[in-house]
DRENPA-508221 format. One record per residue: residue number from 1; residue in three letters; x, y, z of N, C-alpha, C in turn. Coordinates in steps of 0.05 Angstrom, whole numbers, m for minus. Layout:
<pts>
{pt NUM "ALA" {X Y Z} {X Y Z} {X Y Z}}
...
</pts>
This chain:
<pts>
{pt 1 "UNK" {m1423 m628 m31} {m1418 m610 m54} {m1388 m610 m59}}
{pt 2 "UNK" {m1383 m614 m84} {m1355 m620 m94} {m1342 m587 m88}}
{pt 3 "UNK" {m1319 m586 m67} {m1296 m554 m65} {m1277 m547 m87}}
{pt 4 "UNK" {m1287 m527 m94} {m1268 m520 m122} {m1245 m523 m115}}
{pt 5 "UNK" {m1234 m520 m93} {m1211 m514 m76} {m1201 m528 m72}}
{pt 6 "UNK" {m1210 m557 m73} {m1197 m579 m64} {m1193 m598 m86}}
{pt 7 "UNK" {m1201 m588 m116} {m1198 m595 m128} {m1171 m599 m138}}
{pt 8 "UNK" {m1150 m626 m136} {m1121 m634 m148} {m1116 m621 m170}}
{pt 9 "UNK" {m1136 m622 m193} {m1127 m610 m218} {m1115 m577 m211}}
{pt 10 "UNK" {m1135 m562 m198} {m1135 m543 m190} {m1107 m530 m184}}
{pt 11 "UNK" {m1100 m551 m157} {m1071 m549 m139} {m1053 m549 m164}}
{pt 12 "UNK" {m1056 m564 m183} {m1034 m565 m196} {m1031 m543 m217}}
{pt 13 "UNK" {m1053 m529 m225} {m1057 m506 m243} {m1043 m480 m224}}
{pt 14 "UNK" {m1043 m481 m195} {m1036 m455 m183} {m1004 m459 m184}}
{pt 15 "UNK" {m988 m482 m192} {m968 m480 m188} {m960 m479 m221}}
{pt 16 "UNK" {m979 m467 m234} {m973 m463 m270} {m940 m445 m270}}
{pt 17 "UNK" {m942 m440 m295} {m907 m415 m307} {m909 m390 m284}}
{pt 18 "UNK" {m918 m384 m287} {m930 m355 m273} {m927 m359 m248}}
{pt 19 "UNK" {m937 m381 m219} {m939 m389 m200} {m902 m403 m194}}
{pt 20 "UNK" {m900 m416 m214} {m871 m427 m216} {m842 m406 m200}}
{pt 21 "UNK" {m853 m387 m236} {m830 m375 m233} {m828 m351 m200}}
{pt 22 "UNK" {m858 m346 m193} {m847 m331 m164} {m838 m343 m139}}
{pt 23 "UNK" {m836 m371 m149} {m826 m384 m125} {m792 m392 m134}}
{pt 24 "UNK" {m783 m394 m155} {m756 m404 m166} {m737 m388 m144}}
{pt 25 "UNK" {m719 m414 m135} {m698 m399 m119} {m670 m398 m123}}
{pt 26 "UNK" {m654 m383 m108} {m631 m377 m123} {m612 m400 m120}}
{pt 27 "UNK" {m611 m419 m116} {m603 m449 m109} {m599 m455 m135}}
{pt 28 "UNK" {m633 m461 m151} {m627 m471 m177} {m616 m457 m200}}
{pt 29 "UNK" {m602 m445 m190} {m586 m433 m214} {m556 m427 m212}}
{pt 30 "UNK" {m550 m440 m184} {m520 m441 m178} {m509 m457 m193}}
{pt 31 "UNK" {m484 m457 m195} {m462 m484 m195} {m450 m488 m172}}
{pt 32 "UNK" {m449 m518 m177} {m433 m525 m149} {m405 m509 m150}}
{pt 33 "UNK" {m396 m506 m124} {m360 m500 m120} {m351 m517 m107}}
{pt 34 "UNK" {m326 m530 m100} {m318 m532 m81} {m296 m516 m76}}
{pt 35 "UNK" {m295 m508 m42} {m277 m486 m37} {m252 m505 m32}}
{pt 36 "UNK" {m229 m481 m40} {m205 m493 m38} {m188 m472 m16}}
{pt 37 "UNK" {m160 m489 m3} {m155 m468 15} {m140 m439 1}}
{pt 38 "UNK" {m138 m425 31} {m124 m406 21} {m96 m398 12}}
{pt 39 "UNK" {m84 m418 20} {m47 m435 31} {m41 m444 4}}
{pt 40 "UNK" {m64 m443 m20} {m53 m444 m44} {m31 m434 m63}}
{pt 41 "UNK" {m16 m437 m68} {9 m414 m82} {m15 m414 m101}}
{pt 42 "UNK" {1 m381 m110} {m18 m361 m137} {m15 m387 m160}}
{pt 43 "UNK" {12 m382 m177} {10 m402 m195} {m2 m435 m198}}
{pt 44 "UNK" {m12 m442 m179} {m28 m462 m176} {m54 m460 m186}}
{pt 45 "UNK" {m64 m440 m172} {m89 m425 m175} {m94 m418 m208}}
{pt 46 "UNK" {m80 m410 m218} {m77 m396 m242} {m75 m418 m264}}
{pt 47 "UNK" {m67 m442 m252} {m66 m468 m274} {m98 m469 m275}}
{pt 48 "UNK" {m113 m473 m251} {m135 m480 m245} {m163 m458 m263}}
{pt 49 "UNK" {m156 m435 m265} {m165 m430 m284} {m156 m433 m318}}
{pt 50 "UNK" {m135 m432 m318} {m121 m450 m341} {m142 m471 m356}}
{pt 51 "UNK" {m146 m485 m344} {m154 m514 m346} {m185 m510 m354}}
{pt 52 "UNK" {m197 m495 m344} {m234 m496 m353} {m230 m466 m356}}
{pt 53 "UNK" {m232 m466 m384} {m241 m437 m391} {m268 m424 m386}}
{pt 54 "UNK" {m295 m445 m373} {m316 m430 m368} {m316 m430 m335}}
{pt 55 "UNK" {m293 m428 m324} {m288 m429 m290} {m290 m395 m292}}
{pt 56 "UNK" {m311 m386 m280} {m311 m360 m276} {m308 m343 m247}}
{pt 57 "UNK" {m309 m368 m230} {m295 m353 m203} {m291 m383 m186}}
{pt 58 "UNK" {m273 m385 m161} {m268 m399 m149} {m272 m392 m119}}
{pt 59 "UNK" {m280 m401 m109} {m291 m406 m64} {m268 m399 m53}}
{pt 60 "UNK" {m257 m395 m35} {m228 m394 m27} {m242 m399 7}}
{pt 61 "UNK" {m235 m413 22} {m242 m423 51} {m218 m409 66}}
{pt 62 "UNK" {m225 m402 85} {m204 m395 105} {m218 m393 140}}
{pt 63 "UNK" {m222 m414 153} {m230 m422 173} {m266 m430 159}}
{pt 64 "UNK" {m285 m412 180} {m316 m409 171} {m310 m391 152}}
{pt 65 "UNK" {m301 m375 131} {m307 m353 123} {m291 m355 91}}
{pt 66 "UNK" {m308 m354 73} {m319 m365 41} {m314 m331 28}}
{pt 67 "UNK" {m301 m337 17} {m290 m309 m5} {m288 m318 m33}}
{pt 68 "UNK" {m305 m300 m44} {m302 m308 m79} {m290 m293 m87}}
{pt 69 "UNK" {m266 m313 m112} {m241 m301 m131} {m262 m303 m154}}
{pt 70 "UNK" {m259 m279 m164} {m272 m283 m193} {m246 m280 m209}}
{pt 71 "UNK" {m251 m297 m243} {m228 m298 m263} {m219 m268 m267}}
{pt 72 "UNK" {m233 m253 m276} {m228 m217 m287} {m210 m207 m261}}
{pt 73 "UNK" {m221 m212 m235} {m191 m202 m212} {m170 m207 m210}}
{pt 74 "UNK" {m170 m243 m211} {m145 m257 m209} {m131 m239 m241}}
{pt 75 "UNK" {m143 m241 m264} {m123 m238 m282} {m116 m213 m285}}
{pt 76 "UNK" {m124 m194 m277} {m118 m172 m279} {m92 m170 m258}}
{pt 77 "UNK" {m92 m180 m231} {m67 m180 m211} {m44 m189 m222}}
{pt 78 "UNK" {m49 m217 m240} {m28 m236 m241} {m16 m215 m274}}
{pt 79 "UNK" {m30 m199 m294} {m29 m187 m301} {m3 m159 m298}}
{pt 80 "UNK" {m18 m140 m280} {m4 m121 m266} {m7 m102 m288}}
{pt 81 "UNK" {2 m75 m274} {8 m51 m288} {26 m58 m320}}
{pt 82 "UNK" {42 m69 m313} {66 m67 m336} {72 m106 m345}}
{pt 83 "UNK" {57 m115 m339} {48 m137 m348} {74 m163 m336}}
{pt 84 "UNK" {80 m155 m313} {94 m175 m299} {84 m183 m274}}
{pt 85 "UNK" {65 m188 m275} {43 m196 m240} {53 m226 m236}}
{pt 86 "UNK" {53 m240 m260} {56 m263 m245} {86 m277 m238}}
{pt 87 "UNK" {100 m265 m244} {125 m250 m232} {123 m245 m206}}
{pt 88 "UNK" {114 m234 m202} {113 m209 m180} {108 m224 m152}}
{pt 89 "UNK" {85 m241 m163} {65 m253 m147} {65 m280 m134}}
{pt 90 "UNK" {100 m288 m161} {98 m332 m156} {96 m330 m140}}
{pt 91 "UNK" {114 m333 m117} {116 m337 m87} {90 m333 m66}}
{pt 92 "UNK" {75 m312 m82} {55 m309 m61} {32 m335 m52}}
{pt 93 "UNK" {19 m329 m35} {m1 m348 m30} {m39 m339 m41}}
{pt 94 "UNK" {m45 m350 m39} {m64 m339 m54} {m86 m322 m31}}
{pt 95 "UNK" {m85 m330 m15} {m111 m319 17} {m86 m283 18}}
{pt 96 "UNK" {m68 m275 6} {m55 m251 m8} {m73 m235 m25}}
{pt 97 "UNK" {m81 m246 m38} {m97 m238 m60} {m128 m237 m71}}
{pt 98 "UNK" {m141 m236 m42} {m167 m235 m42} {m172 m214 m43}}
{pt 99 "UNK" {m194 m211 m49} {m217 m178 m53} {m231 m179 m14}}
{pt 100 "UNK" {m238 m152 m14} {m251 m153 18} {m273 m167 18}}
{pt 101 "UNK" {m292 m158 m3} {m318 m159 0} {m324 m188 m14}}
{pt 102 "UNK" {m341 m200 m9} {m351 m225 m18} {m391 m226 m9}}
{pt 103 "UNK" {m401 m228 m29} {m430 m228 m26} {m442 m260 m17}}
{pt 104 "UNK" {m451 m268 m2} {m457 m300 0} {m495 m298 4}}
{pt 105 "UNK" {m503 m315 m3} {m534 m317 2} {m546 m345 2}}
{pt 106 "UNK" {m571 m341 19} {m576 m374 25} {m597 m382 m5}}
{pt 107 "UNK" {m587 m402 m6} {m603 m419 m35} {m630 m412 m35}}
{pt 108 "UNK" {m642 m424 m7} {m662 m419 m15} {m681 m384 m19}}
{pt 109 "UNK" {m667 m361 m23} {m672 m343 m20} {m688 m340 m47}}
{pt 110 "UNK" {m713 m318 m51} {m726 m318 m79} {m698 m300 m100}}
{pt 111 "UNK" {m708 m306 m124} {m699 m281 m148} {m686 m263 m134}}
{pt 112 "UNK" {m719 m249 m136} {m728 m218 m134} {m711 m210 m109}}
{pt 113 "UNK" {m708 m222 m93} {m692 m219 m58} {m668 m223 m64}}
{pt 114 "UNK" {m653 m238 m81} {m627 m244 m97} {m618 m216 m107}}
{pt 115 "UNK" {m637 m203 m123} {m634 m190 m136} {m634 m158 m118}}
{pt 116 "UNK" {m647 m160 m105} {m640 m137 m89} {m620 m133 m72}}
{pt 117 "UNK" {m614 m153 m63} {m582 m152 m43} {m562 m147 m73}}
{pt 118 "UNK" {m560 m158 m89} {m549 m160 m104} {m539 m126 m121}}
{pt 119 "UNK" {m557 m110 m124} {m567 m87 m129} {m564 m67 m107}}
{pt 120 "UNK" {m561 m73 m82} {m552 m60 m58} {m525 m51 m55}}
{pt 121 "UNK" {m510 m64 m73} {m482 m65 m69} {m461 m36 m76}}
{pt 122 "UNK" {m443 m34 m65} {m435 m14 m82} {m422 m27 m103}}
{pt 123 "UNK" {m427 m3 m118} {m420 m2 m168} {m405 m17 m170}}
{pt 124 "UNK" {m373 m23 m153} {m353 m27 m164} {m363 m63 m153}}
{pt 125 "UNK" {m373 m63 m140} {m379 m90 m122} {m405 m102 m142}}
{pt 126 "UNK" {m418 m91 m157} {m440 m101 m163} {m448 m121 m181}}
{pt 127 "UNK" {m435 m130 m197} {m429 m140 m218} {m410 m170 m221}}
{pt 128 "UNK" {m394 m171 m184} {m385 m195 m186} {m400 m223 m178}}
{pt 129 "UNK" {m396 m253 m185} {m411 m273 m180} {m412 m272 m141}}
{pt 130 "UNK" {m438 m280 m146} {m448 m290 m110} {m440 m315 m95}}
{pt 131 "UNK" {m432 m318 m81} {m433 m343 m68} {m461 m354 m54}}
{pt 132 "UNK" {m468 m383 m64} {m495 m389 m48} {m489 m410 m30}}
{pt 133 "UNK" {m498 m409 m12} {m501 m428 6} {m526 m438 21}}
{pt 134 "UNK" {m523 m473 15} {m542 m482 16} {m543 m510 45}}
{pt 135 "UNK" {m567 m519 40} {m563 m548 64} {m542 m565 70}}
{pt 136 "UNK" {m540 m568 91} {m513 m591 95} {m497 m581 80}}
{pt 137 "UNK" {m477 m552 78} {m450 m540 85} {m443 m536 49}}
{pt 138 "UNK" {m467 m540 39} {m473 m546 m2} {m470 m504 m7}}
{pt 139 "UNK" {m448 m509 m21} {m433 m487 m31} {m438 m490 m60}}
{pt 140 "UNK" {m446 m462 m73} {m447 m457 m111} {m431 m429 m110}}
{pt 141 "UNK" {m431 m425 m139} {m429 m398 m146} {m450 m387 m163}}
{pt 142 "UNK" {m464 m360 m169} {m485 m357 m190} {m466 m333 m199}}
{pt 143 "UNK" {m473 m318 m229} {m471 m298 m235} {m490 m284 m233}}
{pt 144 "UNK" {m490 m256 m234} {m509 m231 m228} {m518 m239 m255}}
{pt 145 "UNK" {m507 m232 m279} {m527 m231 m302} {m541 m261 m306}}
{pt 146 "UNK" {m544 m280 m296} {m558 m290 m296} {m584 m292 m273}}
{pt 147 "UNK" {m578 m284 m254} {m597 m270 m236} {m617 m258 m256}}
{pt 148 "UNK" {m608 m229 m267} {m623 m205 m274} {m636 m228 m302}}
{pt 149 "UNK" {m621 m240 m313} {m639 m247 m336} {m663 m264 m329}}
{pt 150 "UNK" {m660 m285 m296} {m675 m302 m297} {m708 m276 m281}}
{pt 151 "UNK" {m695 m268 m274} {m718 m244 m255} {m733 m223 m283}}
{pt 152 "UNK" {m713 m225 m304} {m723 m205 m323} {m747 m226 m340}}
{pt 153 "UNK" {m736 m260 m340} {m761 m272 m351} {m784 m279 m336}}
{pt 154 "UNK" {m782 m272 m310} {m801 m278 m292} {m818 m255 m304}}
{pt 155 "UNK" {m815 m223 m298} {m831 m207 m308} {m844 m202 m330}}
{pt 156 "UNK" {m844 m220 m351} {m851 m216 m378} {m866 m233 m365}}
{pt 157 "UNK" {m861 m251 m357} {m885 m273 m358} {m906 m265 m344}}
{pt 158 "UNK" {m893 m252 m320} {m924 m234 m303} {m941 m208 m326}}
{pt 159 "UNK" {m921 m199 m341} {m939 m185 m350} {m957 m198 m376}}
{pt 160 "UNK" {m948 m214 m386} {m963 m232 m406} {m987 m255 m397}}
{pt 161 "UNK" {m986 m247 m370} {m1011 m276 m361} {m1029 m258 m342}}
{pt 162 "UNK" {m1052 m273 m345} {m1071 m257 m321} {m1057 m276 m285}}
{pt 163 "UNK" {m1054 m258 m277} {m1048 m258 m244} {m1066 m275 m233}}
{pt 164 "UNK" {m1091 m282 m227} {m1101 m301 m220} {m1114 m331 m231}}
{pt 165 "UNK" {m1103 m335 m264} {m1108 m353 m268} {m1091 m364 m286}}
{pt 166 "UNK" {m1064 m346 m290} {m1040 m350 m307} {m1039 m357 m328}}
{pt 167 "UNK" {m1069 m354 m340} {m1082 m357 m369} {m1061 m328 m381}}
{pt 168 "UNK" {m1056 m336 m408} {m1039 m311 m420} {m1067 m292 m429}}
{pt 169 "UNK" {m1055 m260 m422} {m1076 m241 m423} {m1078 m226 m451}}
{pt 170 "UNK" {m1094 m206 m445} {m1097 m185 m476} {m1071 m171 m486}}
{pt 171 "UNK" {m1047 m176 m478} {m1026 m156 m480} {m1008 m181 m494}}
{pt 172 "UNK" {m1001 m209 m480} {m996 m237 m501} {m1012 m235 m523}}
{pt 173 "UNK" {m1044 m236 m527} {m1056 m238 m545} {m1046 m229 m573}}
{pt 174 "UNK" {m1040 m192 m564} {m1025 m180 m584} {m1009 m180 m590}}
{pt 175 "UNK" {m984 m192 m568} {m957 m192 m572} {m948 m216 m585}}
{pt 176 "UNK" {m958 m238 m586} {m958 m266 m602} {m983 m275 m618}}
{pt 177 "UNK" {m1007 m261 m623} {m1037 m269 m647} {m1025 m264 m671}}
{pt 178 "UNK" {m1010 m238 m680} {m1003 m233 m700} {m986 m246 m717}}
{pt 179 "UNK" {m961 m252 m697} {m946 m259 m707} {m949 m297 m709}}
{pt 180 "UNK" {m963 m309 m699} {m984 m335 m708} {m990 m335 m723}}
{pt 181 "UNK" {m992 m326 m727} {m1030 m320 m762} {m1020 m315 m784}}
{pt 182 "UNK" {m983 m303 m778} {m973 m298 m812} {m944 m310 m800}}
{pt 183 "UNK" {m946 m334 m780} {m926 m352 m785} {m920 m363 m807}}
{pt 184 "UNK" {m890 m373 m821} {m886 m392 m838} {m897 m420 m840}}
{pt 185 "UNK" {m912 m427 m857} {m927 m447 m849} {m958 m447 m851}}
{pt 186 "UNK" {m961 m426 m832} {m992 m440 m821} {m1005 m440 m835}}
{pt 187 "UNK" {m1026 m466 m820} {m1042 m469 m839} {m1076 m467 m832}}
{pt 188 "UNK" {m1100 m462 m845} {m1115 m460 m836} {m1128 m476 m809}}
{pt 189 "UNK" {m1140 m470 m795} {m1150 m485 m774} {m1133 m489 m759}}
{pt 190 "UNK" {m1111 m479 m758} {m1085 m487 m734} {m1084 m471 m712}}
{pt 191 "UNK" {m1096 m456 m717} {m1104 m432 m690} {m1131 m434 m679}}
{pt 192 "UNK" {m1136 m428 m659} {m1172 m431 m647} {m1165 m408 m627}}
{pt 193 "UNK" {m1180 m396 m628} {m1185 m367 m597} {m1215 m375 m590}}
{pt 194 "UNK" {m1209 m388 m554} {m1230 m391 m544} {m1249 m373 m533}}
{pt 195 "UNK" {m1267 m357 m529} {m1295 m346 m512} {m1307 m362 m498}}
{pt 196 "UNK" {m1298 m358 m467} {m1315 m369 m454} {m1335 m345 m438}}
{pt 197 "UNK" {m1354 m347 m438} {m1375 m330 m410} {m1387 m348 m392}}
{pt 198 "UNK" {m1377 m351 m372} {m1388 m350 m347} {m1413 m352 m336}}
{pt 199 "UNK" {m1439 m364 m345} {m1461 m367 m335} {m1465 m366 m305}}
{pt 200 "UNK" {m1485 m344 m294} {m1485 m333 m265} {m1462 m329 m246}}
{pt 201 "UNK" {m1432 m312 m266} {m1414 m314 m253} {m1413 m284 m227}}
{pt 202 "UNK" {m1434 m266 m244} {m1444 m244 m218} {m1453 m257 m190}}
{pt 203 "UNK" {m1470 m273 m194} {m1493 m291 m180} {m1472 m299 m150}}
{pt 204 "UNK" {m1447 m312 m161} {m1430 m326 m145} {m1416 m303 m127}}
{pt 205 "UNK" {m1409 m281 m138} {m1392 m260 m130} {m1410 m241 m109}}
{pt 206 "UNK" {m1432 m248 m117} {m1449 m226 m103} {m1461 m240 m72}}
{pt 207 "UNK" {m1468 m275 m84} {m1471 m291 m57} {m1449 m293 m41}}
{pt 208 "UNK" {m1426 m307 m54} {m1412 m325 m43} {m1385 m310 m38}}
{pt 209 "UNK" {m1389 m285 m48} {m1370 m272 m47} {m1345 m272 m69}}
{pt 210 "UNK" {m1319 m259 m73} {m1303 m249 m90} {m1288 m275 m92}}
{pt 211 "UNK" {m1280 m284 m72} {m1263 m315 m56} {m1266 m333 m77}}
{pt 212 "UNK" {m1304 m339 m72} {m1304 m358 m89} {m1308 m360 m122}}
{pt 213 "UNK" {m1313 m324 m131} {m1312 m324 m157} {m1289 m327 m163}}
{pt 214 "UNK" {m1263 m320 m150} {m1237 m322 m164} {m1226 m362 m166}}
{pt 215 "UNK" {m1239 m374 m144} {m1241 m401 m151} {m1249 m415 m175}}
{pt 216 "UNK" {m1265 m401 m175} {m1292 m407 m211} {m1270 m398 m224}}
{pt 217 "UNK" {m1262 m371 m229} {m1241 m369 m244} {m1219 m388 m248}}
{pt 218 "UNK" {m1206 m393 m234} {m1183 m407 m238} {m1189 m431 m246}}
{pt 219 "UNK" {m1213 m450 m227} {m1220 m472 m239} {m1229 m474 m275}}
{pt 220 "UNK" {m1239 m446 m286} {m1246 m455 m313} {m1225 m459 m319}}
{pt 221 "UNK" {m1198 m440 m319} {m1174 m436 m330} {m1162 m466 m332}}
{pt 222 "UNK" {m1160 m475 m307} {m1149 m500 m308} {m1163 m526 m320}}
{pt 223 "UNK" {m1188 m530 m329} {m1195 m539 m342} {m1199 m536 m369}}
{pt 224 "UNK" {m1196 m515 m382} {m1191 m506 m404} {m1163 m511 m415}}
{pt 225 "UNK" {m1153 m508 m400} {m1119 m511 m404} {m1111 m549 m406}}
{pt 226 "UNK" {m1127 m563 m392} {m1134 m592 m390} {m1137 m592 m413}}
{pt 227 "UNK" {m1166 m588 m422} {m1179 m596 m449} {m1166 m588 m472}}
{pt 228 "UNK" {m1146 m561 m486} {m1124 m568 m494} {m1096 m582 m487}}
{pt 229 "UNK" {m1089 m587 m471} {m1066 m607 m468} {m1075 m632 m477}}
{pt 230 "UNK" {m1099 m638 m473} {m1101 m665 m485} {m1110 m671 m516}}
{pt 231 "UNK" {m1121 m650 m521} {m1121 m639 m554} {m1097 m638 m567}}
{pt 232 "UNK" {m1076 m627 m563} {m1046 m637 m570} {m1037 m653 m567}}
{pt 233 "UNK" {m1041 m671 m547} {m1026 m700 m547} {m1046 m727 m566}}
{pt 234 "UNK" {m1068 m716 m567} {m1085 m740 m592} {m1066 m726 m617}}
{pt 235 "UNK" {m1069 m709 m629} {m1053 m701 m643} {m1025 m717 m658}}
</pts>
């Protein structure tokens, strides 16, 4: 007897948007860094943000131990009260001018776990970029608001799909049918809403248990989802 379970198509339907996004880790959304020392003079440093205006923080190494400069600190120092910091400061070295606190986390950590250390922090701390660290000594930087935005699209998507078959649910239906149907454009027949029922899908739940009705489930999903994908590509 053919295992719904072992069905390939299947494997590959559990790893759908929905399945995706709760595994996405905070790796792929770093940029690389490389750390530079701390024996840097300030004005050095200060060219270096100079030079890439979307450089929003830099690694600073000082033995094992990885401290992130973000741009808004450095310029506010080199800045100063009365607007002569970098004055104040040429001579200095830059491992002078670090912040205490520095947040680091391993790549492969989820979102949602990103996001809670991240949110742990104190206020004044909360808001600056993370340091990630990854395999073989692989250093990035992420920002928080991109954290919260990628965790904030993860949850739309949980709430717009059914949880065990990542088919989009009654709450998508309404939140995107409408606005379909009086798109610019459309045209008749461009939309189809399928009904499927389940022939003896009690039968299965009541023999074989819950296990394997949610199998049945997923397997229609994923073959339904088949039989349009390939409906768009004859197309």
């Amino acid at each position: 007897m053919h295992s719904v379970s072992a069905d390939p198509a299947l494997a590959a339907w559990r790893g759908g948007p929905v399945g995706n996004a709760a595994r996405v880790a905070l790796g792929s959304l770093a940029r690389p860094a490389a750390p530079i020392p701390g024996d840097l003079p300030i004005l050095q440093v200060d060219r270096l943000f100079r030079q890439d205006d979307q450089l929003r923080s830099i690694v600073v190494q000082e033995g094992t131990t990885l401290t992130l400069l973000n741009r808004d600190h450095f310029e506010n120092i080199l800045v100063g009260p009365f607007g002569y910091g970098r004055a104040v400061h040429a001579r200095r070295k830059l491992r002078e001018l670090l912040p205490v606190a520095t947040l680091a986390l391993p790549s492969d950590m989820s979102i949602a776990a990103a996001a809670r250390a991240i949110l742990d922090r104190p206020a004044a701390e909360r808001y600056r970029d993370v340091v990630v660290l990854g395999p073989g000594g692989w250093v990035g930087t992420v920002s928080v608001s991109l954290v919260l935005e990628e965790l904030a699209h993860f949850f739309r998507g949980v709430a717009l799909h059914d949880p065990l078959t990542g088919l989009p649910n009654r709450l998508a239906l309404a939140d995107h049918g409408e606005r379909l149907l009086h798109a610019n454009g459309a045209r008749p027949g461009r939309y189809a809403l399928l009904y499927i029922d389940l022939d003896g899908f009690k039968d299965v739940n009541d023999l074989l248990g819950h296990n394997a009705g949610d199998e049945r489930s997923c397997a229609t999903g994923c073959r339904a989802t088949g039989c349009a994908s390939r409906s768009r590509r004859r197309r």
